[in-house]
Structure formats: C-alpha cells, structure tokens
C-alpha positions as CSV (number, residue, x, y, z in Angstrom):
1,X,-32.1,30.3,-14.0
2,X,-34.5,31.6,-16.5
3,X,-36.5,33.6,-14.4
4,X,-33.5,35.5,-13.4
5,X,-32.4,36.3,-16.6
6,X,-36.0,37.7,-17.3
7,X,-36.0,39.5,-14.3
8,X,-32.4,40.9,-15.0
9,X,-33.4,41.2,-18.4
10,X,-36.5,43.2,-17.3
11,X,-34.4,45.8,-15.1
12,X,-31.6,46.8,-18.2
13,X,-34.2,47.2,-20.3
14,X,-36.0,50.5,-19.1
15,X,-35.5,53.6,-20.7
16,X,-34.1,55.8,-18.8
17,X,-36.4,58.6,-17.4
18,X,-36.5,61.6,-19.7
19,X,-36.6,65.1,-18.3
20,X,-39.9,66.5,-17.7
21,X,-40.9,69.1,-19.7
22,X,-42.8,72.8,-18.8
23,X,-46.1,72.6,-19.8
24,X,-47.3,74.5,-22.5
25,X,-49.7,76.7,-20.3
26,X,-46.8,77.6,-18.3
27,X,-44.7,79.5,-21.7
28,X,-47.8,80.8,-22.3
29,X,-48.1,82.8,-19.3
30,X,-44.4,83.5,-19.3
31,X,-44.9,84.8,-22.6
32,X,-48.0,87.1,-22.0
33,X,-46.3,88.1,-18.2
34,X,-43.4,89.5,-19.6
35,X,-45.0,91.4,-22.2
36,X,-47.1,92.9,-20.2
37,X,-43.5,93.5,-17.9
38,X,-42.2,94.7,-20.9
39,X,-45.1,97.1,-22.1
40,X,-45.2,98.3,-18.8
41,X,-41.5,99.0,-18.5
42,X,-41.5,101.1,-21.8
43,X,-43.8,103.3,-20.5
44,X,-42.5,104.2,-17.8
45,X,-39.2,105.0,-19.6
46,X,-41.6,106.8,-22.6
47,X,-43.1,109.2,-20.1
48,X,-39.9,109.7,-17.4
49,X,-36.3,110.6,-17.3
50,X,-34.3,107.4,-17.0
51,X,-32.1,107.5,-13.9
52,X,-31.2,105.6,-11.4
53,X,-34.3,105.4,-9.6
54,X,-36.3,104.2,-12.7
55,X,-33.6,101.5,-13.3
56,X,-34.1,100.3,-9.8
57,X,-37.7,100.3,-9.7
58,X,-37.5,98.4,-13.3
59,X,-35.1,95.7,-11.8
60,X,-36.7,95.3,-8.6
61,X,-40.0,94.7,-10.2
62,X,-38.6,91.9,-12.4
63,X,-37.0,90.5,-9.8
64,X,-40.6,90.2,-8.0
65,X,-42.7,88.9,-10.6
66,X,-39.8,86.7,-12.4
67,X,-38.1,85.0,-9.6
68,X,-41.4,83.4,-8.0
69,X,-42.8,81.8,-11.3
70,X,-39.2,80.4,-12.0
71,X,-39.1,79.1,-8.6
72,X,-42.3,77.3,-8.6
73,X,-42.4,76.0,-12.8
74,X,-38.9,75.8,-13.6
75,X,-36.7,74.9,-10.8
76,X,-39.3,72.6,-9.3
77,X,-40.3,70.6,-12.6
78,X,-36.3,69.9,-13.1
79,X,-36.1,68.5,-9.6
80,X,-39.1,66.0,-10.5
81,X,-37.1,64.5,-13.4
C-alpha cells in the first residue's frame, strides 16, 4: 500500500511543463532583421513617390522575410511546449 501512495504521490507532484521560451539569440536577430527592414523601407519612401506600387513592394517584402522566421522560431517553439 505504501508503494502506491509514493508512486501516486510521485505522479501529482510534477510541475506542470512551463512554456518554452525563444531564445535570446532569436530577439536578437528579430531585432537587427527588422531594422535593417525598417531602414531599408524608409529609404525607399525618402528617395520615391509613395504609391501603390511602393506599398506593395514594402508589404510583400515583409511578408517574405517575416513569415519564414515566425514559422520556424515562433510557431514551432510553442508547439514543443
């Protein structure tokens, strides 16, 4: 009877798993890839007419460089959790 209760006792009593965390090398890339984006972006509206052209090729290269990174350090480090 004892060694049930330890081994019961054994199974409540583990933390539950905490959610993994992005590693700090990951923000840091994040952080110097979108400024970089971001630079980039501002010169191209410093040196050409905004229209709807610009705002395309703006979006569409966000959507390139962004959507990739979030799909291989973000969504797949919640899924591990």
């Amino acid at each position: 009877m004892a060694a049930k209760k330890r081994k019961h006792e054994a199974n409540t009593s583990q933390t539950p798993p905490t959610k993994r965390t992005i590693p700090g090398g990951v923000w840091v890339r994040f952080a110097i890839l979108c400024a970089l984006w971001l630079y980039m972006c501002g010169l191209l509206i410093a040196t050409r007419q905004l229209s709807f052209w610009l705002l395309f090729v703006i979006i569409a290269s966000g959507i390139i460089i962004f959507v990739p990174m979030y799909k291989k350090y973000i969504r797949n480090a919640n899924r591990r959790t």
